[in-house]
TORVO-711008 format. One record per residue (C-alpha): residue number from 1; x, y, z. Coordinates in steps of 0.2 Angstrom, whole numbers. Example, Ala and Ser with C-alpha at 12.3 -4.5 7.8 and 13.67 -1.06 7.14 Angstrom:
# TORVO-711008
<rec><num>1</num><px>62</px><py>-22</py><pz>39</pz></rec>
<rec><num>2</num><px>68</px><py>-5</py><pz>36</pz></rec>
END
This chain:
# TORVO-711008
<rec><num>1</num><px>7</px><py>87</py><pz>67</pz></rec>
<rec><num>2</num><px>5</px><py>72</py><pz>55</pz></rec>
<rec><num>3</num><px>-11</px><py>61</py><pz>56</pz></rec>
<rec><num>4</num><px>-10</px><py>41</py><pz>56</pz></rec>
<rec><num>5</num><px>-20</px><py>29</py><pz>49</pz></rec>
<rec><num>6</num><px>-20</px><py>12</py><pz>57</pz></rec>
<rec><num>7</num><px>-21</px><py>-2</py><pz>48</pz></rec>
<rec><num>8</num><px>-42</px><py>-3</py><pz>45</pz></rec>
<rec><num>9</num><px>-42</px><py>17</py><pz>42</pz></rec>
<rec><num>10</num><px>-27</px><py>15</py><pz>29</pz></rec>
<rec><num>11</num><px>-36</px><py>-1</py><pz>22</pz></rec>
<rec><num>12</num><px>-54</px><py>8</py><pz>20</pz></rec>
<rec><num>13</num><px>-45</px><py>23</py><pz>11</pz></rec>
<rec><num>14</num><px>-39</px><py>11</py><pz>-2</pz></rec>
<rec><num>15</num><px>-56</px><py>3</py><pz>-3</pz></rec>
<rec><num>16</num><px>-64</px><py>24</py><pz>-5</pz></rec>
<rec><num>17</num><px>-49</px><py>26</py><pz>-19</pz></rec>
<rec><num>18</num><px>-53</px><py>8</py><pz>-28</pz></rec>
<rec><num>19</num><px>-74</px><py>14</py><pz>-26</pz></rec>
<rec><num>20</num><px>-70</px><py>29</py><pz>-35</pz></rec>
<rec><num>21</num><px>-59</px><py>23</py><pz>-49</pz></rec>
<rec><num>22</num><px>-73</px><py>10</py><pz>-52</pz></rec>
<rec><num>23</num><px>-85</px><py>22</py><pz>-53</pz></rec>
<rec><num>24</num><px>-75</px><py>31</py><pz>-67</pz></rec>
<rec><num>25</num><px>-71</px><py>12</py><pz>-75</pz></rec>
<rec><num>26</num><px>-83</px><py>1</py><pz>-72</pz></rec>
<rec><num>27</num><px>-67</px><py>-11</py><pz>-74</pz></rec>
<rec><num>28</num><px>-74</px><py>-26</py><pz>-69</pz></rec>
<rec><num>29</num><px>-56</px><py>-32</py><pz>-63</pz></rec>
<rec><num>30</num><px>-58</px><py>-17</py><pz>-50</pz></rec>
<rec><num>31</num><px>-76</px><py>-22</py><pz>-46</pz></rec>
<rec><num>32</num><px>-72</px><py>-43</py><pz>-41</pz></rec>
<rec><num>33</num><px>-56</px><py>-37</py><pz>-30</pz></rec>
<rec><num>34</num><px>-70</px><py>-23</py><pz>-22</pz></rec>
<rec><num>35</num><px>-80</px><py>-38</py><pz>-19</pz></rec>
<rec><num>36</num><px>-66</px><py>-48</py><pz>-10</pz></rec>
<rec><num>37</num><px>-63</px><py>-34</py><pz>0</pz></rec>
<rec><num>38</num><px>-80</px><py>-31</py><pz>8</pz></rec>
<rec><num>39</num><px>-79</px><py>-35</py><pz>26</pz></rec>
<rec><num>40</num><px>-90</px><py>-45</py><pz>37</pz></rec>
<rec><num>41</num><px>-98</px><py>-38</py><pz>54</pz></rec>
<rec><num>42</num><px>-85</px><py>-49</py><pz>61</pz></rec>
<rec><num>43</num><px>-68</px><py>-38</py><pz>52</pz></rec>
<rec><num>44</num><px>-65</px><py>-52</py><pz>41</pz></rec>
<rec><num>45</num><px>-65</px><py>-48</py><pz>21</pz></rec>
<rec><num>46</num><px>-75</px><py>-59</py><pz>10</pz></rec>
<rec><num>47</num><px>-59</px><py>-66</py><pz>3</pz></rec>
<rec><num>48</num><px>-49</px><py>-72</py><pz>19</pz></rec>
<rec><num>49</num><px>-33</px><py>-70</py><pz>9</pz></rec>
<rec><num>50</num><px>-36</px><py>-50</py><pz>4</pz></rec>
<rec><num>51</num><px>-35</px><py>-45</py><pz>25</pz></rec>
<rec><num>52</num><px>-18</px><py>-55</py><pz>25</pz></rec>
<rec><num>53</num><px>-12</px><py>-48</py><pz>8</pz></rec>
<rec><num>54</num><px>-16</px><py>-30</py><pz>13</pz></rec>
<rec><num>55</num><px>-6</px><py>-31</py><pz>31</pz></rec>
<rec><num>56</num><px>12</px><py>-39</py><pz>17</pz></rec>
<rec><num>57</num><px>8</px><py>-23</py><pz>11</pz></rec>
<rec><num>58</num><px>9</px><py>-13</py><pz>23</pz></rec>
<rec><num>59</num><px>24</px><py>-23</py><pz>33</pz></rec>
<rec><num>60</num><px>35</px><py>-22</py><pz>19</pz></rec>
<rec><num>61</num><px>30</px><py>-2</py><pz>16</pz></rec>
<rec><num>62</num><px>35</px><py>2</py><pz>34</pz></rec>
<rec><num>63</num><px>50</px><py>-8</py><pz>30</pz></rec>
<rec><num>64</num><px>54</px><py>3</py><pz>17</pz></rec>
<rec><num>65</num><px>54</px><py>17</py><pz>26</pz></rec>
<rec><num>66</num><px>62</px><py>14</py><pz>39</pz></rec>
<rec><num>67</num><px>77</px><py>9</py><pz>30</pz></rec>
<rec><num>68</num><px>76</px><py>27</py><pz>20</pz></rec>
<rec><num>69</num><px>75</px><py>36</py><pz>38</pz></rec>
<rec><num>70</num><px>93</px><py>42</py><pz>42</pz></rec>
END
């Protein structure tokens, strides 16, 4: 059986990843979008626009692949 993320799992994953190549880095490209992309209490990210960016991501992905499904 194949596990499923929604969208805040799949979102907190990438945060993880980006964590982790930071800590490798210490880009500090990587470190302001971390910082844009902590969330408040409320669910909203510190930038408003990274949430709204991160879900075009996702949409047009699941696009993708539906059109790759036969």
């Amino acid at each position: 059986m194949e596990n499923k993320l929604t969208k805040l799992q799949a979102f907190n994953a990438m945060v993880k990843f980006l964590e982790g190549y930071y800590e490798k880095t210490k880009s500090d490209d990587i470190g302001s979008l971390l910082g844009d992309l902590q969330l408040f209490s409320d669910g909203g990210t510190f930038d408003p626009a990274a949430w709204d960016d991160w879900i075009e991501s996702v949409t047009a992905i699941l696009k993708k692949n539906e059109e790759q499904v036969i």
